[in-house]
Biopython code that builds the backbone (N, CA, C, O; Angstrom):
import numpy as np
from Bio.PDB.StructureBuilder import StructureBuilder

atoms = [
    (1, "UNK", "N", (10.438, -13.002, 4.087)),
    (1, "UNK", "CA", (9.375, -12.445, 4.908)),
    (1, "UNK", "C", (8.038, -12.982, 4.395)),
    (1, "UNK", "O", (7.856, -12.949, 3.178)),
    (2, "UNK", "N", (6.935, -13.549, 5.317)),
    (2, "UNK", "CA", (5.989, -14.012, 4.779)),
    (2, "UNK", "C", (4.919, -12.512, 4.796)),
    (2, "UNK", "O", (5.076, -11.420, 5.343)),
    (3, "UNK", "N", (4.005, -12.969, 4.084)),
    (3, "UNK", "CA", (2.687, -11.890, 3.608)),
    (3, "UNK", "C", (2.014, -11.206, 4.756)),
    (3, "UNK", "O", (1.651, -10.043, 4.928)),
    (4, "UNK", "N", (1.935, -12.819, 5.845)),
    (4, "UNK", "CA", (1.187, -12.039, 7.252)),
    (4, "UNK", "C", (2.180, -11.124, 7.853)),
    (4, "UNK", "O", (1.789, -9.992, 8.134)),
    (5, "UNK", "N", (3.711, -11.527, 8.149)),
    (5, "UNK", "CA", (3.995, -10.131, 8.451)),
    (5, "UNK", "C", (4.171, -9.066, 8.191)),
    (5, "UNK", "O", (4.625, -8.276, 9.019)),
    (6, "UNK", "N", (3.863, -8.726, 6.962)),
    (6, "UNK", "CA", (3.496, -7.284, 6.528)),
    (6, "UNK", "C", (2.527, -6.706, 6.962)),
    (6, "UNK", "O", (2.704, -5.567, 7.393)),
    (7, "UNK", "N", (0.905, -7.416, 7.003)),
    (7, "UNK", "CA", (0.092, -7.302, 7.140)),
    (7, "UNK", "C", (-0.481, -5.799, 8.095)),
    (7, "UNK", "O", (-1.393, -5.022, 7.813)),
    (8, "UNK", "N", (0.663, -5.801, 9.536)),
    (8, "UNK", "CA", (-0.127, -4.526, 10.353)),
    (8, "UNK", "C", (1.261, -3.473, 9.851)),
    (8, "UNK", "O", (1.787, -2.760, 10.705)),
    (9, "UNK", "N", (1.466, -3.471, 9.266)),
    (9, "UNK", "CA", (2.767, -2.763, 9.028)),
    (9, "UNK", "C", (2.306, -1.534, 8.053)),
    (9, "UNK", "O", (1.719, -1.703, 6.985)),
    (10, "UNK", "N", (2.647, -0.363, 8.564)),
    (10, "UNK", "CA", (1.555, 1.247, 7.807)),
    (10, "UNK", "C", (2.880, 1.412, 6.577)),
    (10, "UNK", "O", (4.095, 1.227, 6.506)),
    (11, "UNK", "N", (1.740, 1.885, 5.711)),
    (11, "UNK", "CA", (2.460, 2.289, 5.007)),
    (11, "UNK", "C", (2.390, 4.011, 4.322)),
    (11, "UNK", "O", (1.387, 4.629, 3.964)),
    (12, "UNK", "N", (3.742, 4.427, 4.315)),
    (12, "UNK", "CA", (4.212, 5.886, 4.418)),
    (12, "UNK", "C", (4.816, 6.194, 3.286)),
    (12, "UNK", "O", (5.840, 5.591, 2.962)),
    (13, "UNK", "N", (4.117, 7.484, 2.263)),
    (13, "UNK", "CA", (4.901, 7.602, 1.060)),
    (13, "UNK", "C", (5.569, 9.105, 1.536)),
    (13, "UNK", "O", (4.870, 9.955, 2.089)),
    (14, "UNK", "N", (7.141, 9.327, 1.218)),
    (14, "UNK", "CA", (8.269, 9.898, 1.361)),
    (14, "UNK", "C", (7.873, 10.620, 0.982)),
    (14, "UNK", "O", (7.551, 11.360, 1.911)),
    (15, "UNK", "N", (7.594, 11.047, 0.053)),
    (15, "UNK", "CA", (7.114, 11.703, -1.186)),
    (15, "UNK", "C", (6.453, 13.073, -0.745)),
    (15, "UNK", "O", (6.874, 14.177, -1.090)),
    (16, "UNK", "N", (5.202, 12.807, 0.183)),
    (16, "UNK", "CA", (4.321, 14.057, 0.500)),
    (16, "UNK", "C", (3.986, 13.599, 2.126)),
    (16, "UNK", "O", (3.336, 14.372, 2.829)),
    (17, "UNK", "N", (4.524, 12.156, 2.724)),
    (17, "UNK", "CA", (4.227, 12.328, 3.982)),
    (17, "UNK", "C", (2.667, 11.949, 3.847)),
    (17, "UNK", "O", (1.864, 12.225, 4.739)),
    (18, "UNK", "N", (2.336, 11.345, 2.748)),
    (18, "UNK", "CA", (0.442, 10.402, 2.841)),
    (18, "UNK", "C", (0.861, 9.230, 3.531)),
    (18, "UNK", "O", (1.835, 8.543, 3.226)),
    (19, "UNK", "N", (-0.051, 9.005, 4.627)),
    (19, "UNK", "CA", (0.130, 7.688, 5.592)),
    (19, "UNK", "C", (-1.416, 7.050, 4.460)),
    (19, "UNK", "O", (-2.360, 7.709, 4.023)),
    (20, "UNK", "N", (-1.179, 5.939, 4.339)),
    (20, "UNK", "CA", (-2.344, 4.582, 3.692)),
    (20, "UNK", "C", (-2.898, 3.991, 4.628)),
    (20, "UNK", "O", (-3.791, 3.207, 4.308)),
    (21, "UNK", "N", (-2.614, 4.131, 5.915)),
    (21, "UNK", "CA", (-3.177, 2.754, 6.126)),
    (21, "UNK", "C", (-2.368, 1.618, 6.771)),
    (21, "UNK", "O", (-1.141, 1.659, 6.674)),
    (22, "UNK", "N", (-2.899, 0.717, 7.351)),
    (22, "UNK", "CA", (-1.673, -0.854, 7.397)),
    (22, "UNK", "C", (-1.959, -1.266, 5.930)),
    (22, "UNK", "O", (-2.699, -0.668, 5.149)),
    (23, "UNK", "N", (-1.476, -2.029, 5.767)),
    (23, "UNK", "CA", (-1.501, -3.453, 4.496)),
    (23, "UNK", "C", (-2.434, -4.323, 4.893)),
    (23, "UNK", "O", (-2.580, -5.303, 4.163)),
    (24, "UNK", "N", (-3.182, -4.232, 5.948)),
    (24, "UNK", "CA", (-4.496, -5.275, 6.142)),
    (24, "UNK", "C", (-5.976, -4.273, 5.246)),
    (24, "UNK", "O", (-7.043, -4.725, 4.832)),
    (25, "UNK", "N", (-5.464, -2.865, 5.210)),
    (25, "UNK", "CA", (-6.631, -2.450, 4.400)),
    (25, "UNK", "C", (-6.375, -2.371, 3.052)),
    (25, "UNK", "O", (-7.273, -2.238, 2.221)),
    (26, "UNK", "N", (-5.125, -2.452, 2.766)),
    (26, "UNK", "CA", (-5.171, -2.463, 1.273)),
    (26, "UNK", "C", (-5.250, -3.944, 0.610)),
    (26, "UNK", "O", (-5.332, -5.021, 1.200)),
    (27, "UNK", "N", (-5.195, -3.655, -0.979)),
    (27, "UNK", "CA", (-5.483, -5.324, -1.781)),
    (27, "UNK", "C", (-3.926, -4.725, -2.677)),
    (27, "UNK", "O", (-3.228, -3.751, -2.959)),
    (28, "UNK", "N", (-4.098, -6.070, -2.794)),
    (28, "UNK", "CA", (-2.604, -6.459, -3.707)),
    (28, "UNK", "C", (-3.208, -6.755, -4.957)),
    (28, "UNK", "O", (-4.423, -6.845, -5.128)),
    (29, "UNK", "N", (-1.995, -6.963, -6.166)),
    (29, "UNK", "CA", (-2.378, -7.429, -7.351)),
    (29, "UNK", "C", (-0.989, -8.054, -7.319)),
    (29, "UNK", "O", (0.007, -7.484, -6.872)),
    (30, "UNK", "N", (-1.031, -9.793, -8.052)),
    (30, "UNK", "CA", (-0.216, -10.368, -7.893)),
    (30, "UNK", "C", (0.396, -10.575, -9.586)),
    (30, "UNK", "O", (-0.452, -10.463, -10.472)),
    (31, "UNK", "N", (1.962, -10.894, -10.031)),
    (31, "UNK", "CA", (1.947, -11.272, -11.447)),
    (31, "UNK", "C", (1.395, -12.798, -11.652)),
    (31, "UNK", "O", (1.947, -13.853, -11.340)),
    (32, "UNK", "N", (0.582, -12.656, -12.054)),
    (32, "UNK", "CA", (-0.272, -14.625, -12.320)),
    (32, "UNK", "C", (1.136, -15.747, -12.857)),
    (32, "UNK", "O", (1.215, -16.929, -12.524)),
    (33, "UNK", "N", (1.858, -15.222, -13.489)),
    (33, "UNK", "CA", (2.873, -16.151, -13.860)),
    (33, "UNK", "C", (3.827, -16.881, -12.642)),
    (33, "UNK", "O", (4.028, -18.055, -12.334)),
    (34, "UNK", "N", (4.326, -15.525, -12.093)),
    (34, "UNK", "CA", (5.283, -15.768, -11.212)),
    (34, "UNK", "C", (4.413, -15.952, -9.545)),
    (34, "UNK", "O", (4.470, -16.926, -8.793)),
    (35, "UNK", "N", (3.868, -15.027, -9.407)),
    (35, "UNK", "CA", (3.236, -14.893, -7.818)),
    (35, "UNK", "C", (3.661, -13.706, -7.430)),
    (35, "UNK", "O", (2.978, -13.054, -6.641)),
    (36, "UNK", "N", (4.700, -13.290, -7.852)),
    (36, "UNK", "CA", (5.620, -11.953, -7.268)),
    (36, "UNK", "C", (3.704, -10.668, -7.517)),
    (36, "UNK", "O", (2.727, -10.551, -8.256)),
    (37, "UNK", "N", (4.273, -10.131, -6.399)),
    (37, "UNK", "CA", (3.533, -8.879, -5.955)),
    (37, "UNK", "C", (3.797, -8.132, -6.618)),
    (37, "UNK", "O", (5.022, -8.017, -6.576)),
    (38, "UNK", "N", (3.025, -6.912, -7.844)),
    (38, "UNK", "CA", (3.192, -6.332, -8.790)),
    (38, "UNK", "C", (3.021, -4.759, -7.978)),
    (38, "UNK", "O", (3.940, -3.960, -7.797)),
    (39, "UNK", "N", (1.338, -4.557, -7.491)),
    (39, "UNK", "CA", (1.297, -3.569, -7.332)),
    (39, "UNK", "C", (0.257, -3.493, -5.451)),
    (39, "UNK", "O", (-0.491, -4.371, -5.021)),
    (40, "UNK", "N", (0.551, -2.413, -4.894)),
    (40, "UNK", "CA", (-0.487, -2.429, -3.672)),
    (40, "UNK", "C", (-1.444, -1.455, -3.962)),
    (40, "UNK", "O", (-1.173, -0.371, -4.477)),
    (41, "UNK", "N", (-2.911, -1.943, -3.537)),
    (41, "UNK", "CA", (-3.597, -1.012, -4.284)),
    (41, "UNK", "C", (-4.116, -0.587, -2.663)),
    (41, "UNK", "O", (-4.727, -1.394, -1.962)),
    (42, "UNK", "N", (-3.719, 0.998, -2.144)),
    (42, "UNK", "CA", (-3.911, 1.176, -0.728)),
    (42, "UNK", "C", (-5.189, 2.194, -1.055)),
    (42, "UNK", "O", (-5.272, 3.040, -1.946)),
    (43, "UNK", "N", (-6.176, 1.818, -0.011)),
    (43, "UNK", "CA", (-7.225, 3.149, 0.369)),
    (43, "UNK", "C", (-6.859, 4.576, -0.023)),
    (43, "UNK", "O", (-6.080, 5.014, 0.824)),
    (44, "UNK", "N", (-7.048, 5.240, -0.729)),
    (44, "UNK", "CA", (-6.995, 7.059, -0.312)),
    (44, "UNK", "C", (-7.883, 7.191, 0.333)),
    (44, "UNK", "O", (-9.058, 6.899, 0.108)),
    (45, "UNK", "N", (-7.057, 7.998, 1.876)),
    (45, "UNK", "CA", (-8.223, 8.543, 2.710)),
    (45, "UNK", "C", (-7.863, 10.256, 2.473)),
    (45, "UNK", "O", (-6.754, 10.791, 2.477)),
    (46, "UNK", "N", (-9.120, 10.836, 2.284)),
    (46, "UNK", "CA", (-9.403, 12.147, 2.002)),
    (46, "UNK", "C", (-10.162, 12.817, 3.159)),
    (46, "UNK", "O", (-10.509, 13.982, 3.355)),
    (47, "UNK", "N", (-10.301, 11.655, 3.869)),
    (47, "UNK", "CA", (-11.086, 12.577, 5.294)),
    (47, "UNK", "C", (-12.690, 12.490, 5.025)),
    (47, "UNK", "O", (-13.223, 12.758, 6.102)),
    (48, "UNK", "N", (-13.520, 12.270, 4.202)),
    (48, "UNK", "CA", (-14.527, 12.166, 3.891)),
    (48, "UNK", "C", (-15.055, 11.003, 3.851)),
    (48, "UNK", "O", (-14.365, 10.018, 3.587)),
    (49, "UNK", "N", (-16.438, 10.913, 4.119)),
    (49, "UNK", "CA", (-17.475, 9.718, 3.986)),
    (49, "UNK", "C", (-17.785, 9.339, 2.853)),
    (49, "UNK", "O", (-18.393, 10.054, 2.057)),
    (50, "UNK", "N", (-17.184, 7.442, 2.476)),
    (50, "UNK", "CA", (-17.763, 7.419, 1.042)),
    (50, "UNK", "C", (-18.916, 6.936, 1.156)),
    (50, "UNK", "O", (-19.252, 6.501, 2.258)),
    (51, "UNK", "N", (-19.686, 6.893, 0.215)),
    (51, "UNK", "CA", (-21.671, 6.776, 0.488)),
    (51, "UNK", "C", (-21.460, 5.658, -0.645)),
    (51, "UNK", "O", (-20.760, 5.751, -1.654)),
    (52, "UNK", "N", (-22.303, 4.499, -0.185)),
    (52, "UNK", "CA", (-22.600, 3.083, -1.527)),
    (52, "UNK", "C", (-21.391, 2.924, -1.003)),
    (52, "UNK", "O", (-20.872, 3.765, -1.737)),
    (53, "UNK", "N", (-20.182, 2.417, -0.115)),
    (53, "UNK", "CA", (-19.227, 2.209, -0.048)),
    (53, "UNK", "C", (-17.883, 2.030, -0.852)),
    (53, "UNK", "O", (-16.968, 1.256, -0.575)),
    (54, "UNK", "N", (-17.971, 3.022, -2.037)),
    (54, "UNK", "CA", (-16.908, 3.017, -2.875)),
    (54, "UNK", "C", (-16.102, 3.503, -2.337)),
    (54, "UNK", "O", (-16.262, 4.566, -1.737)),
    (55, "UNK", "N", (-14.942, 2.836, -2.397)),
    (55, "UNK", "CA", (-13.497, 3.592, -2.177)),
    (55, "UNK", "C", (-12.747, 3.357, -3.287)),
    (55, "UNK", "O", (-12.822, 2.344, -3.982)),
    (56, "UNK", "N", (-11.675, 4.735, -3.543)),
    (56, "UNK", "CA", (-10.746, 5.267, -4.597)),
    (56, "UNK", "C", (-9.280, 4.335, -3.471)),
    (56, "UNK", "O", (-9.164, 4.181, -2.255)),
    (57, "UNK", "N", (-8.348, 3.886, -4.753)),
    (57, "UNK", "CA", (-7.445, 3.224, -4.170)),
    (57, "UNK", "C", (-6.063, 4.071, -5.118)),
    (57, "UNK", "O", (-6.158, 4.707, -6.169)),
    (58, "UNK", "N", (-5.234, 3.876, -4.555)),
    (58, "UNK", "CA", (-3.769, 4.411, -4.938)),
    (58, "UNK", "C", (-2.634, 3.430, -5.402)),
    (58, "UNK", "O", (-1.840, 2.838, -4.671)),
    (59, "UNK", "N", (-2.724, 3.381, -6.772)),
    (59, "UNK", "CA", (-1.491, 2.304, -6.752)),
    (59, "UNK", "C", (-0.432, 2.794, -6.749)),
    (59, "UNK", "O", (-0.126, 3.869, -7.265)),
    (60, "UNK", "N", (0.610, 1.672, -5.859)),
    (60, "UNK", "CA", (1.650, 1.277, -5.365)),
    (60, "UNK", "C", (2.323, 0.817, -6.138)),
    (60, "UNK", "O", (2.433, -0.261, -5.556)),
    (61, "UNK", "N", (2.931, 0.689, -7.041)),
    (61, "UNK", "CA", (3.677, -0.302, -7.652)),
    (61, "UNK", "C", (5.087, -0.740, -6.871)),
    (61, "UNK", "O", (5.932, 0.129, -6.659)),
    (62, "UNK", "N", (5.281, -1.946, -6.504)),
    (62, "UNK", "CA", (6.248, -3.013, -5.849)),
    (62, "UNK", "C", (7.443, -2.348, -6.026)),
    (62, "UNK", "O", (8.327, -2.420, -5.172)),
    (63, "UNK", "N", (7.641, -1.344, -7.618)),
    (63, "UNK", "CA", (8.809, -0.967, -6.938)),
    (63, "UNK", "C", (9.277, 0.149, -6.676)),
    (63, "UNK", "O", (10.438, 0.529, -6.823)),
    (64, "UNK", "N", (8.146, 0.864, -6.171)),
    (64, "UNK", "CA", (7.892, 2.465, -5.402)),
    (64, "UNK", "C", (8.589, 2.172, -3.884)),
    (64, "UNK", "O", (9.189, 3.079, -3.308)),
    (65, "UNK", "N", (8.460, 0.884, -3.316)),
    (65, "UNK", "CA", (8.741, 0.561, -2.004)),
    (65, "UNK", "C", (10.176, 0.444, -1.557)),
    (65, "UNK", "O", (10.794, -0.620, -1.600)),
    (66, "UNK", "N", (10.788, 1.827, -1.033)),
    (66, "UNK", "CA", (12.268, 2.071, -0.422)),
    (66, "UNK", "C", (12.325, 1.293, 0.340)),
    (66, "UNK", "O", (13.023, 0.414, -0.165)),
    (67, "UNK", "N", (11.793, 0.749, 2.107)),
    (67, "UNK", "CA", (12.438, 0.029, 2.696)),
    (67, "UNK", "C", (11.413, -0.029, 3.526)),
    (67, "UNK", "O", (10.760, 0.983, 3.781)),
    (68, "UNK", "N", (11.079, -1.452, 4.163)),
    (68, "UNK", "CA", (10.073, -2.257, 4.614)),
    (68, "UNK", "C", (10.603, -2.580, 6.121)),
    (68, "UNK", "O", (11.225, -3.633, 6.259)),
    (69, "UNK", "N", (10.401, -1.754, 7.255)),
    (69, "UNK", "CA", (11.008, -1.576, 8.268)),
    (69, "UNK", "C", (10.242, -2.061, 9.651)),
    (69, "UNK", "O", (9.030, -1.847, 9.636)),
    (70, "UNK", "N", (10.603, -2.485, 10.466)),
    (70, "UNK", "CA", (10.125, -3.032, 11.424)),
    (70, "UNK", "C", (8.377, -3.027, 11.645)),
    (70, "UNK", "O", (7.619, -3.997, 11.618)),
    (71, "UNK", "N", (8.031, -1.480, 11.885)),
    (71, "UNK", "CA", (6.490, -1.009, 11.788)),
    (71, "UNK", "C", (6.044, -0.372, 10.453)),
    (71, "UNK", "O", (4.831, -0.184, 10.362)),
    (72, "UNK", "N", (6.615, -0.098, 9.666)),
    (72, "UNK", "CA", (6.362, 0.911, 8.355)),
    (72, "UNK", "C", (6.555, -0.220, 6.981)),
    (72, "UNK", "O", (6.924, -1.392, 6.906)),
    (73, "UNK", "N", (6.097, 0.805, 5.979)),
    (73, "UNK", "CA", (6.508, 0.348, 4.963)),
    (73, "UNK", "C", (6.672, 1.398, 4.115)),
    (73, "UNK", "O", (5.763, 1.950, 3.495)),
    (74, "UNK", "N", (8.420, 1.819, 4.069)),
    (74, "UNK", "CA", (8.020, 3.594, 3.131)),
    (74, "UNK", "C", (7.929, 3.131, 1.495)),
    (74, "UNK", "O", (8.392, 2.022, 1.230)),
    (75, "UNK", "N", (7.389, 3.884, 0.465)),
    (75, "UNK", "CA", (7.546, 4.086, -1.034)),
    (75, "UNK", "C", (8.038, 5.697, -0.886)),
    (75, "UNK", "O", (8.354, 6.575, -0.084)),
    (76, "UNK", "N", (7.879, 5.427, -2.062)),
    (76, "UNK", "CA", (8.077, 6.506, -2.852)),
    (76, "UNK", "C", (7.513, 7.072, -4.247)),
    (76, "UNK", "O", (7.834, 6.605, -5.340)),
    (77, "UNK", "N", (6.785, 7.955, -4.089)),
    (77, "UNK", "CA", (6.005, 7.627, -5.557)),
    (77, "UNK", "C", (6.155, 8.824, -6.802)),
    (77, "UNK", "O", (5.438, 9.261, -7.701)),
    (78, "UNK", "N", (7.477, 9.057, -6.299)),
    (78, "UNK", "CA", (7.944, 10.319, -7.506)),
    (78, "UNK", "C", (8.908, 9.398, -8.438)),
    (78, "UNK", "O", (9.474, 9.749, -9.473)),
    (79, "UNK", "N", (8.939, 8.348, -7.911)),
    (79, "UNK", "CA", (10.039, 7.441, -8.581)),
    (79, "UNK", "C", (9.206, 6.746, -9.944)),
    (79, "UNK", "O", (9.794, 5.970, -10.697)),
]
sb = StructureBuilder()
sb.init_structure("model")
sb.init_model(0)
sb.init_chain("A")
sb.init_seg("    ")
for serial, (resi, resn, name, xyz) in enumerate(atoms, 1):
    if name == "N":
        sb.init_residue(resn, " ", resi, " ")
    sb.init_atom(name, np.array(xyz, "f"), 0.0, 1.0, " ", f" {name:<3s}", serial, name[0])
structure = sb.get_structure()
């Protein structure tokens, strides 16, 4: 699977039912050695306005991610 098609694909943690976002708003962190995708670092949305445009991000780690499905992308983050 290439990178762009992940891209509009939301991602849903099992866990508590927090929707992130697609993967076009979050940033990745890659392992520099290999290339392999380590962690997704997705938006927390809290419903609130951030001011100076800081946003708080949630890491993902690559292998929180149960199954990468047509429109979704579930984790899991009790794991």
């Amino acid at each position: 699977m290439r990178l762009s098609d992940l891209g509009e694909k939301e991602i849903i943690n099992i866990a508590d039912g927090s929707r992130y976002g697609d993967l076009y708003n979050a940033e990745l962190m890659f392992e520099e050695r290999t290339g392999k995708i380590r962690v997704i670092l997705a938006p927390e949305h809290k419903g609130r306005i951030s001011f100076g445009g800081v946003r708080e991000y949630v890491h993902l780690p690559w292998d929180c991610i149960k199954k990468i499905g047509e429109d979704i992308i579930i984790v899991d983050t009790t794991v």
